[in-house]
C-alpha positions as CSV (number, residue, x, y, z in Angstrom):
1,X,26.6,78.2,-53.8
2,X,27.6,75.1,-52.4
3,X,29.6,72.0,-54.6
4,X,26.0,70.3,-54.7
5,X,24.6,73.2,-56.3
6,X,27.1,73.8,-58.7
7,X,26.9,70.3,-59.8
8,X,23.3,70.5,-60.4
9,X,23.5,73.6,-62.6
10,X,26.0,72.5,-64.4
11,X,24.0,68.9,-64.9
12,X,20.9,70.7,-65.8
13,X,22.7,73.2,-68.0
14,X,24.6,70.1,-70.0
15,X,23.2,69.7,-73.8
16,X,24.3,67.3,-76.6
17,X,24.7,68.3,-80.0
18,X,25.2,66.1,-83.1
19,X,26.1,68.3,-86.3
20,X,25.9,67.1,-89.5
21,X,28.8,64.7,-91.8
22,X,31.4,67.1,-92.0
23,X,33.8,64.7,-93.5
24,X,33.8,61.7,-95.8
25,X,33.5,58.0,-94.5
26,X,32.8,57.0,-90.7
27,X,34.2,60.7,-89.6
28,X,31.9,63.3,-88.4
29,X,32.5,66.2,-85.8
30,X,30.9,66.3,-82.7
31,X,29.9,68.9,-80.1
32,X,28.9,68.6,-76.5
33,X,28.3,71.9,-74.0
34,X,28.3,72.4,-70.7
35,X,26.9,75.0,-68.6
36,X,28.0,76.0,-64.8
37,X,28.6,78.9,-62.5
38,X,32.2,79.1,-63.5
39,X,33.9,78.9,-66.6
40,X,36.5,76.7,-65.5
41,X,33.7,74.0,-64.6
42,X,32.0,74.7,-67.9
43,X,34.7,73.7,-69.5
44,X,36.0,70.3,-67.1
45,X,31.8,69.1,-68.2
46,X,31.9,69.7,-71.6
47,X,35.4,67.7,-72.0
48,X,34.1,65.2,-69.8
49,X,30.7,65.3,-71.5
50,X,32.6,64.7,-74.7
51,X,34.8,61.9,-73.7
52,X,31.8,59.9,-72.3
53,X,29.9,60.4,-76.0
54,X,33.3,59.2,-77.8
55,X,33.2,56.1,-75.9
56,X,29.4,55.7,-75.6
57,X,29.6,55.5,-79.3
58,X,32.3,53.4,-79.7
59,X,34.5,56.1,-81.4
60,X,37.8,57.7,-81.4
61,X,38.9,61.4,-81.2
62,X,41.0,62.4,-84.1
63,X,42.9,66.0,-84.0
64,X,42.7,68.6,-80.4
65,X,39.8,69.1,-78.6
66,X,38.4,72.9,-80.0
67,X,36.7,74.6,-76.7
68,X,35.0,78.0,-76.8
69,X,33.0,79.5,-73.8
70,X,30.4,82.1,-73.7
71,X,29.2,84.3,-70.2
72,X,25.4,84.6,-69.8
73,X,24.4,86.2,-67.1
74,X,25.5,84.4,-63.7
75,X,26.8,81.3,-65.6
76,X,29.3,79.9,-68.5
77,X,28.2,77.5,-71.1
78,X,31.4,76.0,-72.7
79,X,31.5,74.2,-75.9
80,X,33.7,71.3,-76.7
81,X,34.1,69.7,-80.0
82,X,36.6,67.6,-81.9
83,X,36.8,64.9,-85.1
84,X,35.5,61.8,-84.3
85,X,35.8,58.3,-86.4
86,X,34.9,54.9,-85.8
């Protein structure tokens, strides 16, 4: 599959993820996926994906980024979430 490809996939496969107050005041966790052919690029997009909410929001990350990856099939959808406050 050429870079192109692999870009597209993983651009198509991207989803956004808001769950619910999970702490008190302005704080509230947020998760962003990303889905491409290898799990290494799965996860670079949902970091990436992540950082560009954070700052689309106006926000800062508190605490590590937490990232967990599932296989499916021929592609990886990672996960990336972490604290965010404004």
């Amino acid at each position: 599959m050429t870079s192109k490809g692999a870009l597209l996939v993983a651009t198509i496969g991207a989803a956004l993820a808001m769950s619910g107050s999970a702490y008190a005041g302005s704080c509230s966790r947020l998760s962003i996926s990303g889905t491409a052919v290898t799990q290494e690029l799965a996860t670079a997009l949902a970091k990436g994906f992540l950082s560009d909410e954070i700052a689309l929001r106006g926000a800062k990350g508190r605490g590590r980024v937490s990232v967990s990856c599932k296989y499916d099939l021929v592609v990886s959808t990672c996960s990336a979430s972490q604290r965010i406050c404004k």
